[in-house]
C-alpha positions in Angstrom: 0.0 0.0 0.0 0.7 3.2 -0.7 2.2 5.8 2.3 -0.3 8.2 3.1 0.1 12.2 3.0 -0.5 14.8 5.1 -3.5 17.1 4.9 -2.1 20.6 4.4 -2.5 22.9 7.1 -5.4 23.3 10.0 -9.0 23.1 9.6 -9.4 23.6 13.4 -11.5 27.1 12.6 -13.8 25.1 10.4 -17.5 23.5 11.4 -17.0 19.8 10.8 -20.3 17.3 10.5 -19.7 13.8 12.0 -21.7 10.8 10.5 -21.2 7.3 12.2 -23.4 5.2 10.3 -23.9 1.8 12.3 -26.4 -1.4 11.7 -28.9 0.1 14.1 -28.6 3.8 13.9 -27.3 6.7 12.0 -25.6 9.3 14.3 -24.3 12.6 13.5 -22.8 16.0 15.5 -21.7 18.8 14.3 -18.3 20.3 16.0 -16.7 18.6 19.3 -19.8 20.0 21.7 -23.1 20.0 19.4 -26.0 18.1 20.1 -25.7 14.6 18.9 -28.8 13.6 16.2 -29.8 9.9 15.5 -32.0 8.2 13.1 -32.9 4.2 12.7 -30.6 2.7 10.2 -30.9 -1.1 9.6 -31.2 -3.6 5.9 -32.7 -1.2 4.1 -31.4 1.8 4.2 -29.7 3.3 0.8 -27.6 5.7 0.9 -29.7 8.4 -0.7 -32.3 7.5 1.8 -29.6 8.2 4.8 -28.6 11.7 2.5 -32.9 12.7 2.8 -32.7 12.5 6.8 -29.6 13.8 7.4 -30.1 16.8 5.3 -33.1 17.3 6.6 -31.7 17.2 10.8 -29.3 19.7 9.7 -31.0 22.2 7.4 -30.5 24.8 9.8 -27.2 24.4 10.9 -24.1 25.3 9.1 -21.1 22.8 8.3 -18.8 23.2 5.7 -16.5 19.3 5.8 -18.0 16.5 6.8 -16.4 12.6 7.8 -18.0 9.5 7.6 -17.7 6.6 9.7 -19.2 3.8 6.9 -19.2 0.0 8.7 -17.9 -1.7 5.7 -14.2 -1.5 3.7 -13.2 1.7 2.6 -10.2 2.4 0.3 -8.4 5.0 -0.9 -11.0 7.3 0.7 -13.9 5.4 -1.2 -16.4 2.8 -0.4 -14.9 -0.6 -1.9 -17.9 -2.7 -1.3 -21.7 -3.2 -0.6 -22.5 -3.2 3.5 -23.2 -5.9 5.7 -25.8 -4.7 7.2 -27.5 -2.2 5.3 -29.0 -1.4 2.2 -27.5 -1.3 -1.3 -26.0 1.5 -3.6 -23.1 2.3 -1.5 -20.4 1.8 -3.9 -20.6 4.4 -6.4 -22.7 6.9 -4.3 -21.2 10.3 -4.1 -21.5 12.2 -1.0 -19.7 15.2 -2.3 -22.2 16.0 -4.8 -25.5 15.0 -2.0 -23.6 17.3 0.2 -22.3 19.9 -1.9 -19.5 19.9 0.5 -15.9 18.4 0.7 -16.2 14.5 1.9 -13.7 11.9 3.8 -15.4 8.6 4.4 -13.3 6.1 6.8 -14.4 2.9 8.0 -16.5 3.4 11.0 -14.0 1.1 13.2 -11.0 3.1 12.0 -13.3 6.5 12.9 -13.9 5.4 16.3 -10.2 3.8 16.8 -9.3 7.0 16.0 -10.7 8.5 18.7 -10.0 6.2 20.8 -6.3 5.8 20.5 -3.8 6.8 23.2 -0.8 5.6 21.5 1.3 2.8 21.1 0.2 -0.9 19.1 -3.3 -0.1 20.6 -6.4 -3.2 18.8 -9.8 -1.8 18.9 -12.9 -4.1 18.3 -16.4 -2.8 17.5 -18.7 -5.0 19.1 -21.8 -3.9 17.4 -24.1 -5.4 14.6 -21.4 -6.8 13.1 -17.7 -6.7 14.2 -15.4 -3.9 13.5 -11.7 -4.7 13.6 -8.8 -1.7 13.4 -5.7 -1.6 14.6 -3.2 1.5 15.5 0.9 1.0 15.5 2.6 3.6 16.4 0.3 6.1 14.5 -0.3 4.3 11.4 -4.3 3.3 11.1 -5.2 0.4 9.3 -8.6 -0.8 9.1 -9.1 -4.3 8.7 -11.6 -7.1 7.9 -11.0 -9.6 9.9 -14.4 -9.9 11.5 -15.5 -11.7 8.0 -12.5 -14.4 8.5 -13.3 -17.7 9.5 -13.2 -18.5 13.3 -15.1 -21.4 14.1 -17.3 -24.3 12.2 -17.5 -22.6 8.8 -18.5 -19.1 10.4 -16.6 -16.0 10.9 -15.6 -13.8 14.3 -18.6 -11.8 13.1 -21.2 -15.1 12.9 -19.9 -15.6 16.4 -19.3 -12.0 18.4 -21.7 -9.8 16.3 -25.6 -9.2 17.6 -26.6 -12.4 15.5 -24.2 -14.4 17.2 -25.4 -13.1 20.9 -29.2 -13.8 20.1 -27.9 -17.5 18.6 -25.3 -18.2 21.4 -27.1 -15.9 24.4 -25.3 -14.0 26.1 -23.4 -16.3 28.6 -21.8 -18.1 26.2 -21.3 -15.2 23.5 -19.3 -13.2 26.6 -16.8 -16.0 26.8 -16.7 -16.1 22.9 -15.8 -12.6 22.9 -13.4 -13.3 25.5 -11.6 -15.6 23.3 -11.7 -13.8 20.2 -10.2 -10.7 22.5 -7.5 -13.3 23.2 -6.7 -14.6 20.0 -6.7 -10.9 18.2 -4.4 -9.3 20.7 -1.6 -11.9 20.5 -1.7 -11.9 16.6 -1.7 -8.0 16.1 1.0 -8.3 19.2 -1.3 -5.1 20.7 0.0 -3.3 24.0 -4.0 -2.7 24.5 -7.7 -3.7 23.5 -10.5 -1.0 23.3 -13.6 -1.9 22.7 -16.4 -0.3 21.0 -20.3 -1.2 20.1 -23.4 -0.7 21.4 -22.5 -4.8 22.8 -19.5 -3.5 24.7 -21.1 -3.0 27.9 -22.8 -6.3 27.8 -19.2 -7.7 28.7 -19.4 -8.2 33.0 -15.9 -8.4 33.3 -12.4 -7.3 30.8 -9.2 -9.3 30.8 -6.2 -7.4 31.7 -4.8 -5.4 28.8 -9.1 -4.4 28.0 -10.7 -1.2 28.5 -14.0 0.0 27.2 -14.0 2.8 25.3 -16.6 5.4 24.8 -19.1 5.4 21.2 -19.0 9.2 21.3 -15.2 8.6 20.4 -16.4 8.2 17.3 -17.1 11.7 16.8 -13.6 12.6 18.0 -12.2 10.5 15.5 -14.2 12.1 12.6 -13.3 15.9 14.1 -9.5 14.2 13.6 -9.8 13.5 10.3 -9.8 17.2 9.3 -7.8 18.6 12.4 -3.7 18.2 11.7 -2.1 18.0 15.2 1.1 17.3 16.8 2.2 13.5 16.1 -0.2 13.2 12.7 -2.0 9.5 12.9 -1.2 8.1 9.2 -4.0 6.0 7.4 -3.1 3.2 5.2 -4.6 2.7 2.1 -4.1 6.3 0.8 -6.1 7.8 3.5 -5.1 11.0 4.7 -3.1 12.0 8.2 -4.9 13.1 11.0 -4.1 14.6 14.2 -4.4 13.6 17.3 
């Protein structure tokens, strides 16, 4: 992959728009202390459909970039395939043109890892609808897929951590799946630390040593970062831009 560059210069004085688009809900914010917006997401919704309610939430307030946070593999700043979870006609959709604004789309894992990132080899898991895998060394982001890998009897991490693996397993036993799958992750990506993410994340009673649950409002952190250069630039693989932490 390609190294990734730096944005040129602050954006800092600018009104940024944050969209975390999840299984469940759409979310968005505007700046680092607006109100935060949501809207049911779920199989099918399109993107054009998400554009007609987020446009109208915000037709009175004033943005001028906006990041989203899109739970499926992103590359080279550009959706690279159809969702999981969601709808169809994500592929070719183009949000600069629906917003009339300029656009940075990030997988939503990566968004939220973002925010979440203290520095260091740091693994963060989204335990959500599906499961979201990124992982941080030494400020280089790179998003993954791993949660549509094999894991067990034919099925992926995802089959077994995501919310259809909880309502199959229950939660008892999907806890100590998730356990393992924490386990197994953080020795192969060699991670100093494990954050974890997700509307599931607080279902866990108990975190191994090493775990700490981070916050979903992180997510809007990391989309603010995405446009705000700092000290110590974060550097996104795939030819996504640096961002600040």
């Amino acid at each position: 992959m390609r190294a990734s560059k730096k944005i040129p210069g602050k954006v800092s004085a600018r009104h940024i728009l944050v969209v975390d688009v999840g299984g469940m809900h759409v979310k968005l914010r505007i700046d680092a202390r607006g109100p935060i917006h949501k809207f049911v997401s779920g199989p099918k919704l399109s993107p054009l459909g998400m554009m007609r309610q987020i446009l109208k939430l915000t037709r009175n307030l004033s943005f001028d970039v906006v990041s989203i946070g899109y739970p499926g593999l992103v590359f080279h700043g550009r959706i690279a395939a159809e969702p999981h979870n969601l709808g169809k006609g994500w592929v070719r959709f183009d949000f600069e043109q629906a917003f009339g604004k300029p656009v940075r789309v990030i997988n939503d894992a990566a968004m939220q890892a973002i925010g979440s990132y203290r520095g260091g080899r740091m693994l963060f898991l989204g335990l959500g609808t599906g499961l979201g895998v990124t992982i941080i060394v030494d400020g280089v982001v790179e998003a993954t897929e791993v949660g549509h890998m094999p894991y067990k009897r034919g099925r992926t991490f995802e089959d077994y951590v995501g919310e259809r693996g909880r309502e199959r397993l229950g939660s008892r036993k999907w806890r100590r799946k998730v356990s393992d799958v924490i386990k197994q992750l953080k020795f192969a990506f060699e991670a100093d630390y494990v954050v974890l993410g997700g509307g599931n994340a607080v279902r866990l009673k108990s975190l191994p040593r090493g775990v700490r649950l981070g916050n979903n409002r992180n997510a809007f952190i990391g989309g603010l970062r995405l446009w705000r250069q700092g000290k110590g630039p974060l550097r996104l693989r795939g030819g996504g831009a640096a961002v600040g932490r």
